[in-house]
C-alpha positions as CSV (number, residue, x, y, z in Angstrom):
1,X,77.9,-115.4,78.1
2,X,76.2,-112.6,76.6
3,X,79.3,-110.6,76.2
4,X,80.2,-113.0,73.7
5,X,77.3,-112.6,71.3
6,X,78.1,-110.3,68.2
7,X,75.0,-109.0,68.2
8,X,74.8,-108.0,72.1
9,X,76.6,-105.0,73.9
10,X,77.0,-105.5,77.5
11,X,77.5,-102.1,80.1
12,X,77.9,-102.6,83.6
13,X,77.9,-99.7,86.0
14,X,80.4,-98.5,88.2
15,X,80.5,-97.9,91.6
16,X,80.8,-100.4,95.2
17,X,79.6,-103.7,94.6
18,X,77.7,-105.2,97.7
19,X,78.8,-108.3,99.0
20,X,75.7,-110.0,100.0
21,X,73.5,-109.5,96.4
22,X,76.9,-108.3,94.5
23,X,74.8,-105.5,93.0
24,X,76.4,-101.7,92.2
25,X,75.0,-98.9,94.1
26,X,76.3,-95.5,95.6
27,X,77.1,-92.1,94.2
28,X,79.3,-93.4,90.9
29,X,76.5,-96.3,89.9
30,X,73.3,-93.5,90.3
31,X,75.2,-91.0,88.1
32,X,75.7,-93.2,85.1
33,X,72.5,-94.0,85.0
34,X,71.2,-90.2,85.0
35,X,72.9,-90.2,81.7
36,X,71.4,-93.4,80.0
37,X,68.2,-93.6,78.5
38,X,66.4,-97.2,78.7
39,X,63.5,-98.6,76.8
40,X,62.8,-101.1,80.0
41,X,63.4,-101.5,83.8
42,X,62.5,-104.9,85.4
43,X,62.5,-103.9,89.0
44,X,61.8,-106.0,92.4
45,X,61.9,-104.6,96.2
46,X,61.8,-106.3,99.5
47,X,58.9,-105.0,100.6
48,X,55.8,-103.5,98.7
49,X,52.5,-101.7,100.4
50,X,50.1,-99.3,99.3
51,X,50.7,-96.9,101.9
52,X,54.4,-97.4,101.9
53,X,55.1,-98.3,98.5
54,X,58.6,-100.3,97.1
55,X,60.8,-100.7,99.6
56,X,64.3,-101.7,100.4
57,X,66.6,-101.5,103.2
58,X,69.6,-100.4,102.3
59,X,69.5,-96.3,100.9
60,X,72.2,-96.8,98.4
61,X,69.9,-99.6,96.7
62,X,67.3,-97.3,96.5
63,X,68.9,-94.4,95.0
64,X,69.9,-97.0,92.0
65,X,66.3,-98.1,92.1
66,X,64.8,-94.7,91.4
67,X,67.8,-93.4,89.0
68,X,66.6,-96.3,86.8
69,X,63.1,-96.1,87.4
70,X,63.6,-92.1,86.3
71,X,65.4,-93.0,82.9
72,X,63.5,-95.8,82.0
73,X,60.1,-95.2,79.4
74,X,58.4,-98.6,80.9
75,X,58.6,-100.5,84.7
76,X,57.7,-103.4,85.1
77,X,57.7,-104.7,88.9
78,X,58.5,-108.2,89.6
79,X,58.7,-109.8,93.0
80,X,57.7,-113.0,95.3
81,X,54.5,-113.2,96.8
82,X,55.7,-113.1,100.5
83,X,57.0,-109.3,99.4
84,X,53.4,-107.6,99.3
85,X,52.5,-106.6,102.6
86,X,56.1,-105.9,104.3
87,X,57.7,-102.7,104.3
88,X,61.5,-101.9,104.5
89,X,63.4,-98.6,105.5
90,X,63.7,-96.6,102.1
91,X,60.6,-96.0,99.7
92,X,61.9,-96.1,96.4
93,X,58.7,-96.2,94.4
94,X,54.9,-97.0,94.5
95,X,53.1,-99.5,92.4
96,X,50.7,-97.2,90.6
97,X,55.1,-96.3,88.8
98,X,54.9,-99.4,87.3
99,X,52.6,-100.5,84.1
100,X,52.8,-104.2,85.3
101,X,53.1,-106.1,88.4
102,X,54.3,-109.7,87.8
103,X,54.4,-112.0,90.7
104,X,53.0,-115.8,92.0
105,X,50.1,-117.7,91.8
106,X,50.5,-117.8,95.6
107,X,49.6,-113.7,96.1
108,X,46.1,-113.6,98.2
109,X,42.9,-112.0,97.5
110,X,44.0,-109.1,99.1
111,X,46.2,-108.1,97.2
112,X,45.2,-108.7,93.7
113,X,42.1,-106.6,95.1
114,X,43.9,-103.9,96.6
115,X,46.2,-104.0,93.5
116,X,42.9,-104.0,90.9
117,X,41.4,-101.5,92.8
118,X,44.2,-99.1,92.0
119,X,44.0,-99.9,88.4
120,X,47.3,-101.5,88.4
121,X,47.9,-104.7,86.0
122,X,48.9,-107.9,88.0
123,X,50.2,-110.7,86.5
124,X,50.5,-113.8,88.7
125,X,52.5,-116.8,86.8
């Protein structure tokens, strides 16, 4: 759809394509990204804690994750609830990376304390 649009300019990376979330990762994927500059990266994780940071299972996913995070001015974090207090296999990040974290009205106490605590902005929509 928005290849379509005059006024929009789709890329897509290279690289394998996993089956289950049909997002590109691996060696080809991470180093097109070294060589793009981006005003924005809207990022999520399947697990997020203060000690362990964002994390994700799979080590290709990650490496994507952090090219992205590395040529991108601005982060913005945006995940479910039930994601803050797990942790996966592969820190890719911490939340003090992002400027904004942007989750549900159903995140507890917790951790929109432990979150303010550290100074990070939460927004919970």
């Amino acid at each position: 759809m928005l290849a379509a649009r005059p006024n929009i300019q789709v890329m897509i990376l290279g690289g394998r394509v996993r089956g289950n979330t049909l997002g590109v990762v691996d060696a080809w994927a991470v180093e097109m990204l070294k060589r793009l500059n981006f005003d924005l990266a809207i990022i999520g994780a399947n697990g997020v804690t203060m000690e362990h940071g964002m994390t994700t299972p799979d080590p290709a996913v990650a490496a994507v994750k952090s090219a992205a995070m590395e040529r991108s001015a601005r982060r913005i974090f945006v995940g479910a609830h039930h994601k803050f207090g797990n942790r996966t296999f592969v820190t890719f990040a911490h939340p003090s990376d992002f400027e904004l974290i942007i989750t549900g009205q159903e995140l507890g106490a917790y951790w929109t304390n432990e979150l303010a605590a550290a100074g990070i902005p939460l927004l919970r929509v």
